[in-house]
C-alpha positions in Angstrom: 2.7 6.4 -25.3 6.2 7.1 -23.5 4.4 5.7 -20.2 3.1 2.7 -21.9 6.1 1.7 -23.5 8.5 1.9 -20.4 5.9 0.3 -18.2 6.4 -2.8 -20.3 9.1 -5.7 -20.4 9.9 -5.3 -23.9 13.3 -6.8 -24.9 14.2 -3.6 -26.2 14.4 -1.8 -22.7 17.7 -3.4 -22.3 19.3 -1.1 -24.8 17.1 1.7 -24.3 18.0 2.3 -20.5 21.5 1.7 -20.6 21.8 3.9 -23.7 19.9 6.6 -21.4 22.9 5.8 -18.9 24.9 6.2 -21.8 23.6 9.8 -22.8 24.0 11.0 -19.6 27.3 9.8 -19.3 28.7 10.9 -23.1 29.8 14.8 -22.2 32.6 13.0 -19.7 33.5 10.6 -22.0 33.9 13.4 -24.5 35.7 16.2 -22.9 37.1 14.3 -19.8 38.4 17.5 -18.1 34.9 18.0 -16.9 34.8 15.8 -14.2 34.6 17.1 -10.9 36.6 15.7 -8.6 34.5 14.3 -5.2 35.8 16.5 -1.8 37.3 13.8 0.1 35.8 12.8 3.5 36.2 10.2 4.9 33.0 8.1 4.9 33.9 4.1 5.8 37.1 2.8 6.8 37.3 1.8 3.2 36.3 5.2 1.4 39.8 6.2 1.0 40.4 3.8 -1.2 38.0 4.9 -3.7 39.0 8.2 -3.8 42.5 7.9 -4.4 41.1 5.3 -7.7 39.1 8.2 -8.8 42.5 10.6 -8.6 44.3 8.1 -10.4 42.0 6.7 -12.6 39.0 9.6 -13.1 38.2 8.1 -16.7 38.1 4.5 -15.8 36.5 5.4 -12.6 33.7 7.3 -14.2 33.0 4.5 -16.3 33.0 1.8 -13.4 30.2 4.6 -12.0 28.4 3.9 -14.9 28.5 0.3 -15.3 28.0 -0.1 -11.4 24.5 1.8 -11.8 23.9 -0.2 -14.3 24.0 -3.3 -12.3 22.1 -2.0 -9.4 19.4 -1.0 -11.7 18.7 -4.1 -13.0 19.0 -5.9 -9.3 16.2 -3.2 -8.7 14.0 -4.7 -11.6 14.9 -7.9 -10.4 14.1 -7.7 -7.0 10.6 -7.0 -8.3 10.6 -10.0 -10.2 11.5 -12.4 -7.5 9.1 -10.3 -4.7 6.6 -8.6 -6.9 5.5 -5.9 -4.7 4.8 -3.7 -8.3 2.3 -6.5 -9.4 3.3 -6.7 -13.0 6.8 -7.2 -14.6 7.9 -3.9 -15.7 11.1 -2.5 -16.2 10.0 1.0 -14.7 12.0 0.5 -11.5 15.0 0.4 -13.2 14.4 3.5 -15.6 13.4 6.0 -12.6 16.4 4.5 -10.0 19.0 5.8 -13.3 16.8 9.2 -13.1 16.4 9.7 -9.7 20.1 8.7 -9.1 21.1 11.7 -11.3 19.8 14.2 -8.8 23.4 12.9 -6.8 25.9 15.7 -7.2 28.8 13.6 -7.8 26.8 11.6 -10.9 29.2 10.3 -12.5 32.1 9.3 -10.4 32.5 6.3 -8.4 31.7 7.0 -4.4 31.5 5.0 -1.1 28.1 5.0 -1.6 27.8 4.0 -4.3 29.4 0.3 -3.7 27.6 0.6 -0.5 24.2 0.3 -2.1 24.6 -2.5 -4.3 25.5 -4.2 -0.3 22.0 -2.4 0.5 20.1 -4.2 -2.5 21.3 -7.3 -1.5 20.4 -6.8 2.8 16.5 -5.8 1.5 16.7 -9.0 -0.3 17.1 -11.2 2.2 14.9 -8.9 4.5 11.8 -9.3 2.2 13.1 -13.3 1.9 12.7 -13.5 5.2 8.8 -13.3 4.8 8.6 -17.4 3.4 10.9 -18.2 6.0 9.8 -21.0 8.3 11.2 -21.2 11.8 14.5 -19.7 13.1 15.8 -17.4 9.9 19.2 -16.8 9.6 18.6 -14.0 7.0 18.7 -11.7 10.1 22.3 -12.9 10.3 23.0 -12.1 6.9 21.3 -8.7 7.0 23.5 -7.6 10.2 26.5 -9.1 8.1 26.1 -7.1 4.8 24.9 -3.8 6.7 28.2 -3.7 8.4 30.1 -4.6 5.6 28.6 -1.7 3.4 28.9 0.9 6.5 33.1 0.1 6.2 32.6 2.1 2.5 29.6 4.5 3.8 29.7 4.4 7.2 25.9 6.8 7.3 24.1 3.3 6.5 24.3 2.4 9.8 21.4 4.9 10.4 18.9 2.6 8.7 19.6 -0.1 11.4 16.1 1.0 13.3 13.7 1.5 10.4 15.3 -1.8 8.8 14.5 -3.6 12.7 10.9 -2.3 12.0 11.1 -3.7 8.6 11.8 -7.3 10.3 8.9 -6.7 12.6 6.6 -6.2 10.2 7.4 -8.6 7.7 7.4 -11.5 10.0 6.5 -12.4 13.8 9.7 -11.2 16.3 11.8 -13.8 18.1 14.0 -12.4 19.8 16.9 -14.6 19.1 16.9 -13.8 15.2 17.6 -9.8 16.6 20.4 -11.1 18.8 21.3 -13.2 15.0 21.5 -9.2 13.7 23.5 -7.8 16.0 26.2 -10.4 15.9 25.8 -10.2 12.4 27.0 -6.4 12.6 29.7 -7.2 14.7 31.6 -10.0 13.3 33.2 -7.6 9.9 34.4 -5.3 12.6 36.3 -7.9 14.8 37.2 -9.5 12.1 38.9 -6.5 10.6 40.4 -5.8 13.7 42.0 -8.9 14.0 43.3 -8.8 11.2 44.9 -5.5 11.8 46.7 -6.8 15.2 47.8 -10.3 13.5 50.1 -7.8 10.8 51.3 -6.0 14.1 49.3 -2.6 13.2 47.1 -1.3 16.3 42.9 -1.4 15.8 42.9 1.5 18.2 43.7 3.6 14.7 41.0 2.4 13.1 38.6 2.3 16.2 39.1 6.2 16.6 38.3 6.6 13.0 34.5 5.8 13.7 33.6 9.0 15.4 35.3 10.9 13.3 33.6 9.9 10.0 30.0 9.8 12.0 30.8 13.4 13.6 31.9 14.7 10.2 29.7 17.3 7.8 29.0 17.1 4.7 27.0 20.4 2.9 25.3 19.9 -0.6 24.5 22.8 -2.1 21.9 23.3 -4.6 20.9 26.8 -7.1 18.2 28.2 -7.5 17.0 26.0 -10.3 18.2 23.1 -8.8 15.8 23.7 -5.9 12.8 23.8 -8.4 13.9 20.8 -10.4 13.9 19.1 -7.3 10.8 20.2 -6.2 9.2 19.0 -9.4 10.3 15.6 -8.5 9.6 15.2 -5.0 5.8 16.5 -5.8 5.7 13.6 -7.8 7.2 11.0 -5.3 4.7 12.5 -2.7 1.9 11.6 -5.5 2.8 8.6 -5.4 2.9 7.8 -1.8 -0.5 9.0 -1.6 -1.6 7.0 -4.3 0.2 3.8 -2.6 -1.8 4.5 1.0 -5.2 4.7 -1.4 -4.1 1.2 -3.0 -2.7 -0.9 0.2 -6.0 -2.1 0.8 -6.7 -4.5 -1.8 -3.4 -5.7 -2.0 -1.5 -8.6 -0.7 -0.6 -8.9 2.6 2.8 -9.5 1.2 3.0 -6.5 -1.2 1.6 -4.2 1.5 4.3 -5.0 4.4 7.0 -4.8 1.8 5.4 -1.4 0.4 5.1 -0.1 3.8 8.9 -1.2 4.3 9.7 1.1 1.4 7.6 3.9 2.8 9.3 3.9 5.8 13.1 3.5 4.2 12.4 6.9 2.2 10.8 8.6 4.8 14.1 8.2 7.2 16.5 8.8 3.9 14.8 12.3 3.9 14.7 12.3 7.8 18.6 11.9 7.2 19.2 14.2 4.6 17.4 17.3 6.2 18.5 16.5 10.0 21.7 15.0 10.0 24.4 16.3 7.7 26.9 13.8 8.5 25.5 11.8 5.7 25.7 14.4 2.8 24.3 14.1 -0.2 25.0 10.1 -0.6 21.9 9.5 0.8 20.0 9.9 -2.1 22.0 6.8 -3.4 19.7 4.9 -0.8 16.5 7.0 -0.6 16.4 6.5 -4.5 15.7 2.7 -4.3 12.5 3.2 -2.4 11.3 6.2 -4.1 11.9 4.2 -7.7 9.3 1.6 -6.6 7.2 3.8 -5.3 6.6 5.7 -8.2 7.2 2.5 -10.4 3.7 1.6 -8.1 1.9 4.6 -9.4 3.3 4.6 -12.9 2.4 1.0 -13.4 -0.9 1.2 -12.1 -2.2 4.2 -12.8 -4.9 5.0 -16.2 -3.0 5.8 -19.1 -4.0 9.3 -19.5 -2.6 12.5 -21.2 -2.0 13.5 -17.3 -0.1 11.0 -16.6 1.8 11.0 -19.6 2.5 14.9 -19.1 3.6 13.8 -15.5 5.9 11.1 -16.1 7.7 13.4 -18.8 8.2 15.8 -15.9 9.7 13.7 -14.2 12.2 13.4 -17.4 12.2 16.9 -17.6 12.9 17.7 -13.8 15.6 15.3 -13.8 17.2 17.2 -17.1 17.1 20.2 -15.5 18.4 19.6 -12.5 21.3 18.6 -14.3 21.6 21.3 -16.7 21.2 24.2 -14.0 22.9 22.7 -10.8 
């Protein structure tokens, strides 16, 4: 019954989620003291900024946290809606993005990447737009444009630049000039941040020796005993689901498929990322959450209605809980 009712698009899933949100959220509202505060490293030319709001500010910044997954929750949903890879309005996307997003050790304050992945929802929409697009698409420009605006919070994004170039590949024919339209895209925040920087008589040097430095710097995320098996809970199920998305790609659309395939490939680098590259932290399951939510969403939607199913979507609740609890 739980599985039925969240796969739907019942009016009342609007309060129900963000009162989950809300749940989770309640012991910092109520005892405030609790919040941790986030190490600070830099991670974008911008990221200081956010961390000296959450030292100021912890309360209102904790709520901003909320109200910013919030949003990117329901983009999620909505992407669906305007794409629909997940062929059936459901609201399931934007339930398992607010549980998988609560694996992130830093929950409930406001992070780099955090703003960056809103930037991130909005460069895979006008990636998967790109699909209807006839001729010369200036999407491409657009997607080098937002990616380098979101690496000046989290500079780590950058790292989806190849499997997002693949993306472009697959989802429509290559012409070489709309890659050239990417690069320039990438390039135009940075020179334009730099200018800015000369014309109030500062020197971009500073900030150009920055980049290294935040690329070059590690990040460790531990994780308990229990935390490890929560997690391990969870990723069984994402791995479910990706096999039950290469059983299904078949007799879908052409359209669905490349944009599922796009979503395969985007988690499998975030874990490529986490496990390989600690530069990036923990952050990264910010990003790796967004394709693992419509991949499961896929499954979850889809899938027969059975006590099984029913007993593994409430692990998936349960996981999540625990992970929390015991971490």
């Amino acid at each position: 019954m739980l599985l039925k009712y969240f796969n739907s698009n019942r009016l009342s899933l609007m309060v129900v989620i963000p009162g989950l949100l809300l749940l989770y959220w309640l012991p910092v509202f109520i005892f405030p003291g609790t919040l941790t505060p986030v190490f600070h490293l830099q991670e974008g030319l911008f990221s200081d900024w956010i961390y000296q709001f959450n030292d100021n500010w912890p309360v209102l910044a904790s709520f901003l946290a909320m109200i910013t997954v919030m949003f990117i929750s329901f983009l999620l949903s909505r992407l669906n809606t305007i794409h629909i890879f997940i062929p059936c309005r459901t609201s399931m996307p934007a339930l398992l993005f607010v549980l998988l997003y609560a694996l992130y050790p830093h929950f409930y304050l406001l992070t780099p990447a955090l703003v960056a992945t809103i930037l991130f929802i909005l460069l895979l929409h006008r990636l998967l737009s790109s699909y209807h697009s006839d001729g010369l698409s200036y999407n491409f420009l657009d997607i080098g444009l937002v990616l380098s605006v979101a690496s000046m919070f989290y500079m780590p994004v950058l790292l989806f630049y190849p499997v997002l170039t693949a993306g472009m590949i697959r989802i429509r024919p290559p012409r070489w000039r709309e890659y050239v339209f990417t690069v320039i895209g990438m390039l135009l925040p940075y020179l334009f941040l730099f200018s800015i920087v000369y014309l109030i008589g500062k020197n971009p040097s500073v900030l150009i020796r920055q980049i290294p430095v935040i690329l070059l710097t590690t990040k460790e995320t531990e994780l308990t005993r229990a935390g490890v098996l929560s997690m391990s809970v969870i990723i069984s199920l994402v791995v479910l689901s990706i096999v039950y998305v290469f059983r299904t790609l078949r007799r879908m659309k052409t359209q669905a498929r490349n944009f599922l395939l796009v979503f395969l490939w985007l988690l499998a680098f975030a874990i490529l990322i986490i496990m390989f590259i600690p530069q990036a932290g923990g952050e990264m399951i910010c990003f790796g959450a967004i394709p693992a939510a419509y991949l499961l969403s896929l499954y979850f939607s889809l899938c027969k209605k059975t006590w099984v199913n029913e007993v593994l979507f409430g692990l998936l609740f349960a996981g999540v809980a625990a992970f929390r609890l015991l971490n």
